[in-house]
N, C-alpha and C positions, 0 to 999 in steps of 0.2 A: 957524346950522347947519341944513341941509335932508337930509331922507331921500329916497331912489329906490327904484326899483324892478326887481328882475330879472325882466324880462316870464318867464320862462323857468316862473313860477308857472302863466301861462295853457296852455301847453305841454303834450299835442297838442291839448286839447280846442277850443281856438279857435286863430285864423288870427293868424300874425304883423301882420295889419293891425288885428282884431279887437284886437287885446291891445293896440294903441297908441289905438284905440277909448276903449277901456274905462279904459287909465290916464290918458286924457285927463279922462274924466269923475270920476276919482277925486282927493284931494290932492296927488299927487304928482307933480312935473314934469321929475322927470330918471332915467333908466330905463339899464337893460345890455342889450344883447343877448346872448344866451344861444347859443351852439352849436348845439342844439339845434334852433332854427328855421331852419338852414342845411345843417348834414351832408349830408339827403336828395337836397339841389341838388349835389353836389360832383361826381357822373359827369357833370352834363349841364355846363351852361355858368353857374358859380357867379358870374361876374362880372358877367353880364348882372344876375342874380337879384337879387344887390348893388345894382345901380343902379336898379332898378326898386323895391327896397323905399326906397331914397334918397328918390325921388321922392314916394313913397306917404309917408313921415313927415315930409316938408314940408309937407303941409295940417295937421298936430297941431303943436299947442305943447309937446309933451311934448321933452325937451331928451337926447339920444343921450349919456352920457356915457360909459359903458365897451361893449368890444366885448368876448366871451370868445370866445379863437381856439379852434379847434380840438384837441381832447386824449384820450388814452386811448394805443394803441397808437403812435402818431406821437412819446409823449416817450420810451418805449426807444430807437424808430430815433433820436432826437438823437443817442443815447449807444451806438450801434452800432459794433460795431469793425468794421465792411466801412466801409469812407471815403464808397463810393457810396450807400449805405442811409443814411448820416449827411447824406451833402449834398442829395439830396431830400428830406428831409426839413426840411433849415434852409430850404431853396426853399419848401416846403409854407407855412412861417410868416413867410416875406418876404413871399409873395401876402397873407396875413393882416394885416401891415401895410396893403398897399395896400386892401385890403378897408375896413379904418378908414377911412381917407381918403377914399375910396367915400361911405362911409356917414355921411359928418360926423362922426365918433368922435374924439375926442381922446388914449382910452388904448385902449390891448388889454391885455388882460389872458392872461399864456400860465403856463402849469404850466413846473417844471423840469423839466431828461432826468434819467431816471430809468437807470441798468443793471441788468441778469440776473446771478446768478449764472455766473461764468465758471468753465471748469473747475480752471483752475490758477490761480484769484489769490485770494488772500487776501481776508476783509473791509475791513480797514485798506488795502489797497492800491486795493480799488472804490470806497471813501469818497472817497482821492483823487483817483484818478482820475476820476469824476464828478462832483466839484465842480471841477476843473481842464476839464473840457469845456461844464460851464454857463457858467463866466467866457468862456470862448471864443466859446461861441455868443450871449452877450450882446452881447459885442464885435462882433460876424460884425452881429445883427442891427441894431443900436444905429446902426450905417451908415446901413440902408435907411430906420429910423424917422428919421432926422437930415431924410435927403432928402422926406420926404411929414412932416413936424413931427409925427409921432406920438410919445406916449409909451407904453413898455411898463413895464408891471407885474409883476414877476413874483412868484405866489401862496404864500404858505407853506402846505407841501403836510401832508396829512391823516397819510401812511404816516412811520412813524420811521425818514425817511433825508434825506441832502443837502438842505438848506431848508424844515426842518421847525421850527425852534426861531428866534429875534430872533439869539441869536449867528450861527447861520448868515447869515441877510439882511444884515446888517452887515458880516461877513467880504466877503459878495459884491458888495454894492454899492461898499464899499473895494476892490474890488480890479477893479473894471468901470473904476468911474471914468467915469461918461457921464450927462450931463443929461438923456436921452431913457431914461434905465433908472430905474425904482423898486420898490416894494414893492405888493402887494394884500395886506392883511391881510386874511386869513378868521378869523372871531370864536371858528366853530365847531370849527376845525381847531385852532387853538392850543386850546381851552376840553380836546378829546376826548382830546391831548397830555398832557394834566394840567401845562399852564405856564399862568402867570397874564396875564389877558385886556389888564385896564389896564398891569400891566407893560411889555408886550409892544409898545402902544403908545406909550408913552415912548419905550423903545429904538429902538423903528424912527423915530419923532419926525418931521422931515422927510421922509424917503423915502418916507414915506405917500402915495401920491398915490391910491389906489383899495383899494374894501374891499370883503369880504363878509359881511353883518349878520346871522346866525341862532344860533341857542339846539343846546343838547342837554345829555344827563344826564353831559356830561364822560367817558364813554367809546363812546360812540359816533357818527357823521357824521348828525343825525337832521333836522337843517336847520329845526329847529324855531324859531316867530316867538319873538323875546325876548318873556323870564318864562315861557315854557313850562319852560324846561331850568335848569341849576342854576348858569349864568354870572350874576358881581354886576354889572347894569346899571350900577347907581348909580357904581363905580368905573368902569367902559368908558367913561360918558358923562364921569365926570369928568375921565378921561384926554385926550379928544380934546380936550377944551377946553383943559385943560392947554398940548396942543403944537398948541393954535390953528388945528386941522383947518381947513381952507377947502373942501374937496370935498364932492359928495352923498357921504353914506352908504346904501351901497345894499344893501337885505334882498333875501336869498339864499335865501328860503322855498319849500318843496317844495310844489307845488301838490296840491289833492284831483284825484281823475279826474272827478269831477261838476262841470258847469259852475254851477247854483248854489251850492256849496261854495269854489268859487274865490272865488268874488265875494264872497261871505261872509269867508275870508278879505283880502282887500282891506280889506275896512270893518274888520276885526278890526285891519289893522296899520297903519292909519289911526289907531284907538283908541291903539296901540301907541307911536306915534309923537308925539303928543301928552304921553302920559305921560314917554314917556324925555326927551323936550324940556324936561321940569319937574324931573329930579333933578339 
């Protein structure tokens, strides 16, 4: 079992080349890329930028294994009732596959659509109706990752709606049905839920294919390194084992703004990593 890293730690203070630098020199050989060092590029010509970072992490041994697309506003458009706000928006996250494949990526990692309050519909009628449009858009995307062998991940999400709990993800992936679809378990987001961490693992078992590895005090998103926060390592690590995890685990730690503090942090979940390898 090996841990990664979500460069997104080094973010803004140093250069997405800088951050592949720096996790070169560090333990860890397999890394996400993060949104984050991308967004800024999306008015000009994002696809060039793609290949040019391609290029640039062919000199590191550092090993690309998740990509996070794109997220924030763009997962309401999924779940848009105008048809055309919904279908640029699945367009938005089809480039995003190809993006993967760009970048040597084997997973992306995408958030669920999320809906607004609509004026005449019920809660129980938005529940369904937005998990009947994730299945859709799974299906819709599940095509394009077929054709460029990507696989997508999709993340169990922090807010108490549609793919937020293990039963959710199992509903959805029974009902996809597609080899190119799985789960990203975020550690933190289940932990803040108040559902349990190793559980949660179990259940999703196989569909596992990508993860997010950080701590917090169980009600809040605080993206804190494990054993800061009040998740039980000891059952977490024992669960992966359990369902015989094959993938990096990759920590999802919020970076200081100071560039020696980052780095500090580094060697800290280095430390971190060592230990959780030993329960």
């Amino acid at each position: 079992m090996e841990f990664g890293l979500d460069i997104g730690i080094f973010y803004p203070s140093f250069t997405i080349e800088e951050a592949l630098n720096l996790t070169e020199k560090s333990k860890f050989r397999y890394i996400e890329y993060p949104y984050e060092y991308f967004k800024n590029h999306e008015k000009s010509n994002l696809e060039e930028y793609m290949v040019k970072i391609s290029k640039i992490a062919e000199s590191y041994s550092v090993e690309p294994y998740q990509l996070h697309a794109i997220y924030g506003e763009i997962n309401f458009q999924l779940a848009s009732v105008d048809e055309k706000v919904r279908k640029e928006a699945i367009n938005k996250i089809e480039k995003w596959i190809k993006y993967s494949y760009i970048l040597n990526v084997p997973v992306l990692v995408v958030h669920f659509a999320f809906t607004r309050s609509l004026q005449n519909q019920t809660y129980m009628k938005a529940v369904e109706r937005v998990a009947q449009i994730n299945i859709k858009l799974a299906k819709k995307i599940a095509k394009t990752a077929e054709e460029y062998d990507i696989k997508i991940a999709f993340e169990n999400c922090l807010e108490p709606w549609f793919g937020g709990s293990p039963a959710d993800l199992l509903w959805f992936i029974s009902n996809v049905d597609s080899n190119h679809i799985g789960i990203c378990l975020d550690t933190g987001h289940i932990h803040a839920n108040h559902l349990d961490v190793g559980q949660a693992i179990r259940q999703v078992g196989n569909h596992l294919i990508a993860t997010h590895i950080h701590d917090n005090n169980g009600r809040h998103d605080q993206h804190y390194p494990p054993l800061m926060g009040t998740i039980d390592w000891k059952k977490v690590m024992k669960a992966f084992r359990e369902i015989d995890y094959k993938y990096p685990l990759i920590f999802e730690v919020r970076g200081n703004m100071e560039k020696g503090k980052k780095i500090n942090q580094i060697k800290l979940l280095e430390k971190i990593t060592d230990y959780l390898l030993t329960i």
